[in-house]
C-alpha positions, 0 to 999 in steps of 0.5 A: 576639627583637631583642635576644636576637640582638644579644647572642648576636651579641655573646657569639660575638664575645666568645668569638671575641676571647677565644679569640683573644687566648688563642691569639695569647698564645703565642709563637713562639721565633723571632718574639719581639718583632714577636709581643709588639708584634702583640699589644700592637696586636691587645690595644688593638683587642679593648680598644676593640670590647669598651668600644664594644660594651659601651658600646652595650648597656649604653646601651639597656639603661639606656634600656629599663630606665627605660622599665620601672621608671618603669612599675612605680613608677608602678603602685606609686605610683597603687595606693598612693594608692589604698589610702590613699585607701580606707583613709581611708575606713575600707576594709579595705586589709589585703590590697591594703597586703601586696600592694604590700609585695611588688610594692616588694621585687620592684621592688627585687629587680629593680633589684638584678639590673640592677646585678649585670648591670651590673657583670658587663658592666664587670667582663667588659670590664675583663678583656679590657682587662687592666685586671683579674684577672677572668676576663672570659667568667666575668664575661660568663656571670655577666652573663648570669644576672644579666639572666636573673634581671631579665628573670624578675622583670620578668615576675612584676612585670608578672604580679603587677600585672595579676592581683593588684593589679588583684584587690585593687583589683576587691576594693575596689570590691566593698567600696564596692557594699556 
């Protein structure tokens, strides 16, 4: 809930910047210059709190990021040596082998959208900064599905491993009683 607040807060604030930027871009006839100079001032300003902004989220989000992926390698890895270790035992690990093919290309998936929402954030940021043609609310909304996407798959992750994993390996057990 925490987090869903902070980044709306930051989206309005984008918006809020953007939308400023976009009506302080017209001048006035008889101001000229001192407008241009107000801008270029105002610009640098919205430059900064954006990079600072996108700094902090992108800071915790990395953080948490670890936190999870480090979670579901290990799952990976220790069902894995499982899996090997039955097999090696002439356990029928067909089911569990297919499984952890699929739960590896959702951990890649979801690395995959992290990044695109990564680049989606710097894109967005260099757009107010000026420093690229992108349309930086484009780049930001994009950002946004994209982390939809990773949240998604973190989920089926989490869900995969507690149900099908964890069936496999109960399926394993059964094996071994018999």
């Amino acid at each position: 809930m925490k987090k869903h607040i902070i980044l709306l807060i930051f989206l309005t604030l984008f918006i809020i910047s953007v939308n400023v930027l976009a009506q302080g871009s017209t001048t006035n006839p008889g101001q000229g210059a001192p407008t241009v100079i107000s801008q270029q001032g105002s610009q640098s300003q919205k430059c900064t709190d954006v990079t600072q902004r996108v700094g902090l989220i992108t800071d915790r989000y990395n953080q948490n990021k670890e936190k999870y992926m480090n979670a579901f390698q290990y799952i990976y890895q220790e069902v894995n040596t499982l899996a090997l270790q039955f097999k090696a035992n002439g356990y029928d690990t067909d089911n569990i082998e297919a499984d952890l093919m699929q739960f590896n290309n959702m951990i890649q998936n979801t690395t995959r959208y992290y990044n695109e929402f990564m680049n989606g954030l710097e894109n967005s940021r260099s757009g107010v900064c000026g420093n690229s043609t992108n349309d930086p609310v484009q780049q930001f909304t994009r950002a946004r599905e994209q982390l939809m996407l990773c949240k998604n798959e973190m989920l089926q992750l989490r869900t995969f491993a507690q149900e099908t994993l964890r069936q496999d390996l109960l399926d394993l057990k059964d094996q071994i009683t018999q």
